[in-house]
NUVOKE-628982 format. One record per residue (C-alpha): residue number from 0; residue in three letters; x, y, z. Coordinates in Angstrom, 2 decimals, always signed. Last residue first. Layout:
BEGIN
[atom NUM, 'ALA', [X, Y, Z]]
...
REM end
This chain:
BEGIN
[atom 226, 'UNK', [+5.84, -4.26, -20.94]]
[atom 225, 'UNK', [+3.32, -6.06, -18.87]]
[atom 224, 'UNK', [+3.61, -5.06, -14.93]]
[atom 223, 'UNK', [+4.68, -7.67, -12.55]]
[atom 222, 'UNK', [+6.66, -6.82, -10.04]]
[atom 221, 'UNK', [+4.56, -4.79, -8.27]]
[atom 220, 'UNK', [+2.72, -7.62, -7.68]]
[atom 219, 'UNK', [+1.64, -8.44, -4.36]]
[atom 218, 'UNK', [+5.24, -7.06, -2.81]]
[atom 217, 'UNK', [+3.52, -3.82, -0.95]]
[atom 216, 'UNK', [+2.33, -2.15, -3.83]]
[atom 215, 'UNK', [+0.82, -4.30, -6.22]]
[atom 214, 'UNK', [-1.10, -5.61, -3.45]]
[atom 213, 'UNK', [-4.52, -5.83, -4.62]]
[atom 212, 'UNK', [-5.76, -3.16, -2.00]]
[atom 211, 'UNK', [-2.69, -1.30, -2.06]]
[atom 210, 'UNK', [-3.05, -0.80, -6.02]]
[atom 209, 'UNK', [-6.70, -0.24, -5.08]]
[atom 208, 'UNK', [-6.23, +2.71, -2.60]]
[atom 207, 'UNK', [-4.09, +4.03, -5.33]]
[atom 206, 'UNK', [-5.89, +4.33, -8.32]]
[atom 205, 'UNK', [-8.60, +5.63, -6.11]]
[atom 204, 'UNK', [-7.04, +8.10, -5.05]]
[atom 203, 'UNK', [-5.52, +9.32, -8.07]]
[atom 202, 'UNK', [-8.65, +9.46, -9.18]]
[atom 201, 'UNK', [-11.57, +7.59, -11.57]]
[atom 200, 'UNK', [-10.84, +4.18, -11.20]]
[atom 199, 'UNK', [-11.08, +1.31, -13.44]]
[atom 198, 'UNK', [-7.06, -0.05, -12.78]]
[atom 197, 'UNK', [-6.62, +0.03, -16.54]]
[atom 196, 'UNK', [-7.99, +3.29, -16.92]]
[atom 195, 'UNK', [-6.71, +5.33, -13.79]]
[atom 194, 'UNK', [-3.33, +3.77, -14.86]]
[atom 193, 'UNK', [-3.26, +4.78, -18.87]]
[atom 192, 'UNK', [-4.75, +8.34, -17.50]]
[atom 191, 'UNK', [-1.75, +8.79, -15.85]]
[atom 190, 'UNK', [+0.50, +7.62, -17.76]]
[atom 189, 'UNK', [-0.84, +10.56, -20.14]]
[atom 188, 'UNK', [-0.38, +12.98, -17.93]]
[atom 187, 'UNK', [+3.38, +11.45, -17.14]]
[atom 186, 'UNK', [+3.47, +12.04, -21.20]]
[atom 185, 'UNK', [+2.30, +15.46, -21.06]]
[atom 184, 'UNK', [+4.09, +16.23, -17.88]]
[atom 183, 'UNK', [+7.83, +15.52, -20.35]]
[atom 182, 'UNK', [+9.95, +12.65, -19.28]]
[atom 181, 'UNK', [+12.89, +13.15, -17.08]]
[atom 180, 'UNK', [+11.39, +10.12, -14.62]]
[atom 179, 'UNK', [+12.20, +12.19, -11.57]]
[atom 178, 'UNK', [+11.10, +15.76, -13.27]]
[atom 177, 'UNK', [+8.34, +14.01, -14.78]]
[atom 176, 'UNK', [+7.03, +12.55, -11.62]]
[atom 175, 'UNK', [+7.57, +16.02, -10.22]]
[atom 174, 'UNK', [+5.11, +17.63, -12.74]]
[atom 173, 'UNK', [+2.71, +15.54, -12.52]]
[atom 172, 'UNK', [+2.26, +15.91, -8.53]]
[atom 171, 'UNK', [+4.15, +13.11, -5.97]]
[atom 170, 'UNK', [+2.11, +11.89, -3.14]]
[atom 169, 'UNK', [+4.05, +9.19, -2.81]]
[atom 168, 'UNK', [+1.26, +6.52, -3.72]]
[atom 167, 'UNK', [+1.63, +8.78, -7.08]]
[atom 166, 'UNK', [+5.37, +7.58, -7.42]]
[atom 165, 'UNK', [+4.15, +3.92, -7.39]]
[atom 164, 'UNK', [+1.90, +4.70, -9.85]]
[atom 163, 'UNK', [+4.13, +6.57, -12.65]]
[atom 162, 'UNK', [+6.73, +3.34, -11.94]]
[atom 161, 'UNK', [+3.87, +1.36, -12.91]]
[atom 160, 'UNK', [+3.37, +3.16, -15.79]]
[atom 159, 'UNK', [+6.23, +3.01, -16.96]]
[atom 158, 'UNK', [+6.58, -0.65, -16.46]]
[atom 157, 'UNK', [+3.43, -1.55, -18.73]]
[atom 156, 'UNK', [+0.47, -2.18, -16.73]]
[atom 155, 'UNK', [-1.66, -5.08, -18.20]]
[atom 154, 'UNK', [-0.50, -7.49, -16.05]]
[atom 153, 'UNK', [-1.53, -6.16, -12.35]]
[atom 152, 'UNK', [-5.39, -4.82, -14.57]]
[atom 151, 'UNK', [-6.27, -8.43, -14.53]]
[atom 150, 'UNK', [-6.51, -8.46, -10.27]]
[atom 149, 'UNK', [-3.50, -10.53, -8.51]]
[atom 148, 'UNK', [-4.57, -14.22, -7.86]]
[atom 147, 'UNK', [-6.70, -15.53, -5.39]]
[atom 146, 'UNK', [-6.87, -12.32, -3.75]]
[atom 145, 'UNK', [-7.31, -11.25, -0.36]]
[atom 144, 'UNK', [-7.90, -7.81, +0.29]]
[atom 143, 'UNK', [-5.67, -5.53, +1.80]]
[atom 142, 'UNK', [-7.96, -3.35, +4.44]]
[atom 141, 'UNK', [-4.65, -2.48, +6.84]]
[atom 140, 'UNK', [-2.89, -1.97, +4.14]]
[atom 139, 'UNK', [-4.74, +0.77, +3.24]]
[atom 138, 'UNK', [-5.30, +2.80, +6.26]]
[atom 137, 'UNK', [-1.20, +2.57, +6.47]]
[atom 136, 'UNK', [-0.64, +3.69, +3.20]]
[atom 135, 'UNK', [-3.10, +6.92, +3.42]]
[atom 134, 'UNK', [-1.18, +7.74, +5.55]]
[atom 133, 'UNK', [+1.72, +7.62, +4.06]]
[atom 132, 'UNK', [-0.23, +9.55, +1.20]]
[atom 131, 'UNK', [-0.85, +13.11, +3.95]]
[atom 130, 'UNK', [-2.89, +14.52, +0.87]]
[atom 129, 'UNK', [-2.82, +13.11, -2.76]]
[atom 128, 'UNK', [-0.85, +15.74, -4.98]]
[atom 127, 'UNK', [-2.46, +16.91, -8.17]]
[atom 126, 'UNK', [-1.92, +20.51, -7.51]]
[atom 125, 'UNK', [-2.82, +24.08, -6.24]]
[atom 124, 'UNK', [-6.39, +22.89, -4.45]]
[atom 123, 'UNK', [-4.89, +19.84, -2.55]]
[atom 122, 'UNK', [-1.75, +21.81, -1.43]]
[atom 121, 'UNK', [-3.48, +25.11, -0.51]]
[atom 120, 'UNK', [-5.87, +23.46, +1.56]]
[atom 119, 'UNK', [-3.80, +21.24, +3.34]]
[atom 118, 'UNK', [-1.74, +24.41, +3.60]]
[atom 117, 'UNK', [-4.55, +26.07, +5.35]]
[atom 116, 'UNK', [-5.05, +23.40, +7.57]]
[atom 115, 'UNK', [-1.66, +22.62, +8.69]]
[atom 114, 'UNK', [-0.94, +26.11, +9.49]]
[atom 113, 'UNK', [-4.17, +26.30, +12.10]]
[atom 112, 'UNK', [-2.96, +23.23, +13.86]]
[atom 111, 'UNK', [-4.77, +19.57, +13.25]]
[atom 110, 'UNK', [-6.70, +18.53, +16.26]]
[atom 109, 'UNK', [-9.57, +18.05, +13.51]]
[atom 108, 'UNK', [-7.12, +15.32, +11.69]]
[atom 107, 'UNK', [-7.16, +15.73, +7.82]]
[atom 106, 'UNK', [-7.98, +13.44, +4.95]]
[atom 105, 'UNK', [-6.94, +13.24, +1.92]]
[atom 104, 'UNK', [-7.79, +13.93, -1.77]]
[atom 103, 'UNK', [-10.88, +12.37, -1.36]]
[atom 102, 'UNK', [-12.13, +9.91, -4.11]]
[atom 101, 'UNK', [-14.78, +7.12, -2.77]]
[atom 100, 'UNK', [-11.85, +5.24, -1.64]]
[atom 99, 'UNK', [-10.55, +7.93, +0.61]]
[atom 98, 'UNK', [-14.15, +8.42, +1.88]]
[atom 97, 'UNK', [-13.98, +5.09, +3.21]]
[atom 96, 'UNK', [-11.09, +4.83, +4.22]]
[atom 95, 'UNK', [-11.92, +7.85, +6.40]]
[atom 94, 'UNK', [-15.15, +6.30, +7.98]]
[atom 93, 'UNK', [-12.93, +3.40, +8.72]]
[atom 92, 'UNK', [-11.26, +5.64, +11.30]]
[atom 91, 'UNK', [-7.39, +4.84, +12.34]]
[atom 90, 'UNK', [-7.07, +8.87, +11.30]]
[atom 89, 'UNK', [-9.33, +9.96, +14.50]]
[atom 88, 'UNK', [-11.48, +13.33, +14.81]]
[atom 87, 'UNK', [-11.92, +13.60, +11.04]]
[atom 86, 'UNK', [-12.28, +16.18, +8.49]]
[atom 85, 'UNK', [-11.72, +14.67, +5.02]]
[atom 84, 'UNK', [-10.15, +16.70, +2.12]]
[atom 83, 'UNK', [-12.36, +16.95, -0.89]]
[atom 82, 'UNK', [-10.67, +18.53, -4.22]]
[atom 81, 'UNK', [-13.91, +20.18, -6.08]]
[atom 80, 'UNK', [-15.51, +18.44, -8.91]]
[atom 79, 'UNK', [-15.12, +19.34, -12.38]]
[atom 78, 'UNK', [-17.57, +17.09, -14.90]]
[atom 77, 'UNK', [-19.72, +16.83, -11.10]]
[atom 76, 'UNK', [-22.44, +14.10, -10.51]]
[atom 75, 'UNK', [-19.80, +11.62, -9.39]]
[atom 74, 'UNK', [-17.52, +13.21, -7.27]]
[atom 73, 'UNK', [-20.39, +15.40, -5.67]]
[atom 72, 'UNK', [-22.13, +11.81, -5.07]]
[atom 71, 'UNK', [-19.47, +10.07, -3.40]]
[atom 70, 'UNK', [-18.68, +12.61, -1.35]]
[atom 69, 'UNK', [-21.73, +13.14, +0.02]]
[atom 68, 'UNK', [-21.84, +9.40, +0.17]]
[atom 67, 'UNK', [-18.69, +9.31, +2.18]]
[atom 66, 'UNK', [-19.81, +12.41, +4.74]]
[atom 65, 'UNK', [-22.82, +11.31, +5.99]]
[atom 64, 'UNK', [-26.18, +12.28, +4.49]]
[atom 63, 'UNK', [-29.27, +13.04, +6.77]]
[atom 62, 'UNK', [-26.68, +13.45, +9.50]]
[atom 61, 'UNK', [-22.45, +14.06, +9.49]]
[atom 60, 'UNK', [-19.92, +12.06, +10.67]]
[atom 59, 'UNK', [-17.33, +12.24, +7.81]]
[atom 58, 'UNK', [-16.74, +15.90, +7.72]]
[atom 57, 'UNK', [-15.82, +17.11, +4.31]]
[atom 56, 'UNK', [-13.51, +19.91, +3.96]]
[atom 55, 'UNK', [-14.24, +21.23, +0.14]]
[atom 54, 'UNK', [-11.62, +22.52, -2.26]]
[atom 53, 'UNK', [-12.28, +24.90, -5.16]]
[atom 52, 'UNK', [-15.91, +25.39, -4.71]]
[atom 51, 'UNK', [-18.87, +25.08, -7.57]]
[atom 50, 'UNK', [-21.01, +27.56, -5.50]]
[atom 49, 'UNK', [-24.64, +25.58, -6.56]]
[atom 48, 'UNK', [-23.35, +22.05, -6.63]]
[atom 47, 'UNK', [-21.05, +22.19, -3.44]]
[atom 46, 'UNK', [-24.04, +24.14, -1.47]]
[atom 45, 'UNK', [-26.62, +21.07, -2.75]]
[atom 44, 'UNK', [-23.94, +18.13, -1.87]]
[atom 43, 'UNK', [-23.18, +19.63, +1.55]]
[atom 42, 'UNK', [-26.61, +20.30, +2.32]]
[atom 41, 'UNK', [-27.58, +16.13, +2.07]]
[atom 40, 'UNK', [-24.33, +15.80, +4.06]]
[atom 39, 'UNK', [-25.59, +17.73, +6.73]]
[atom 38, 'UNK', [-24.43, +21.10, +8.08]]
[atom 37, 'UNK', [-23.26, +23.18, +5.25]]
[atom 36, 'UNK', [-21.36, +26.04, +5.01]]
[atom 35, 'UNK', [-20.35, +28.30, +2.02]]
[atom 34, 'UNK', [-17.92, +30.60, +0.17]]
[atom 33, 'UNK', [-15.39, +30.32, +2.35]]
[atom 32, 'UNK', [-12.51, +32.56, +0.43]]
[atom 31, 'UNK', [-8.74, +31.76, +0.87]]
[atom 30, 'UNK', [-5.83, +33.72, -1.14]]
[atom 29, 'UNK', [-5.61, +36.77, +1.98]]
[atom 28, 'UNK', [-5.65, +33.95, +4.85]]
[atom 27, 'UNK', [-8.47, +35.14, +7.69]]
[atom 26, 'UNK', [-10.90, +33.78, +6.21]]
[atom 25, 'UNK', [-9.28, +30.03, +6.69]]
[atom 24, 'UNK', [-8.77, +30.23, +10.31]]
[atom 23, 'UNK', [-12.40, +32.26, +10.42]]
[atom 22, 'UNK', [-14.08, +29.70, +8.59]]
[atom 21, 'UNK', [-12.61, +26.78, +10.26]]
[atom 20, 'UNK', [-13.85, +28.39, +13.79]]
[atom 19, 'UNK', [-16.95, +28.98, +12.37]]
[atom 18, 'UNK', [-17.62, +25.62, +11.32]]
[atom 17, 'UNK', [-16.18, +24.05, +14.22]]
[atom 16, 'UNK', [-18.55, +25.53, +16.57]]
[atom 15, 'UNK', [-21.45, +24.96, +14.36]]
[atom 14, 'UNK', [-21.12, +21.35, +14.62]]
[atom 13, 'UNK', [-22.79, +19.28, +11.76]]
[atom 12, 'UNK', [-19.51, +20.26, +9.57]]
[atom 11, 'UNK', [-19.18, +21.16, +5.82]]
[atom 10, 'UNK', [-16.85, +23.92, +5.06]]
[atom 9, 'UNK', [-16.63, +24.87, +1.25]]
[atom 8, 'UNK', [-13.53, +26.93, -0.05]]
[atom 7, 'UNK', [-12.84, +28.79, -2.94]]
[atom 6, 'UNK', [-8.89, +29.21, -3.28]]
[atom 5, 'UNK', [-8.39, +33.32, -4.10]]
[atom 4, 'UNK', [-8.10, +34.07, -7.56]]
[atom 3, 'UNK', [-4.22, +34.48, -8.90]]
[atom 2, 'UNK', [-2.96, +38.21, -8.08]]
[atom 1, 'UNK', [-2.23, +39.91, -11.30]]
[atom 0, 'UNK', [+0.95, +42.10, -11.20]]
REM end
């Protein structure tokens, strides 16, 4: 029996220290491969382009180029970018909004045990699933912005595919939405793509840092959707 390829992994950290001791906690799983380092943002985008990695972990504090715009820019520049998860000393930090907005997966604390790295890891770079999305809730609501009225995109949603958003602020992969909704995971996969168009955003992510951020879900208007 075929063994799947191992999970390509990036580590990009201006400490040494913690490079090599996320290398070895991840080297030292048989289905994980480092495959690079970088210390600078800047390095981080030119490593990422030339080994094509599975999942990166992206510190956010980083020189030349920090973190978010090294995300930003593999995310953008890539037709199949990596899953990034965000390496960060505190989880209130605006740094990680930040690169949850520009289109991390999640983000995970540097305290975090050896375990919960390497299924952060696993998770991010074995399905669709946002990373640690409760989290992700709070750091949202706590940048809400205030709207007049609720954005265009509220009332063009049809309830379907609200429901499909609401269950992806869960965390929830494809293939569990469909098992909840008992639809098949082409049509949640096309719900999907429905939501990341209407909303204008390219990832999950992103689709829902901005339903948070218009509040369609925390009261704003999740009761609104067309259809």
């Amino acid at each position: 029996m075929n063994r799947p390829a191992p999970i390509r992994v990036v580590v990009a950290d201006d400490e040494r220290m913690v490079r090599t001791a996320l290398r070895a906690i991840l080297s030292a799983e048989p289905d994980l491969d480092v495959v690079g380092e970088a210390a600078t943002g800047a390095e981080a985008v030119s490593v990422v382009r030339e080994l094509r990695p599975d999942v990166v972990l992206m510190d956010v504090r980083m020189p030349e180029t920090d973190g978010i715009r090294a995300t930003e820019q593999i995310l953008a520049t890539l037709d199949d970018p990596p899953r990034i998860i965000v390496v960060t000393t505190f989880e209130n930090d605006s740094y990680v909004y930040d690169a949850l907005r520009a289109g991390a997966a999640g983000f995970l604390l540097k305290r975090a045990d050896a375990d919960a790295l390497v299924q952060a890891v696993r998770l991010v770079a074995r399905s669709d699933s946002l990373l640690f999305p409760a989290a992700v809730r709070t750091l949202a609501t706590e940048h809400v912005r205030a709207h007049p009225a609720p954005p265009a995109w509220v009332a063009k949603l049809t309830g379907r595919e609200g429901e499909v958003l609401r269950h992806m602020a869960r965390g929830l992969t494809n293939a569990e939405i469909a098992r909840l909704m008992e639809v098949g995971p082409a049509t949640v996969k096309s719900h999907v793509a429905a939501v990341l168009a209407k909303t204008g955003t390219r990832d999950r992510t992103q689709a829902v840092i901005a339903a948070y951020e218009a509040g369609y879900l925390n009261g704003g208007g999740e009761n609104r959707p067309a259809g």
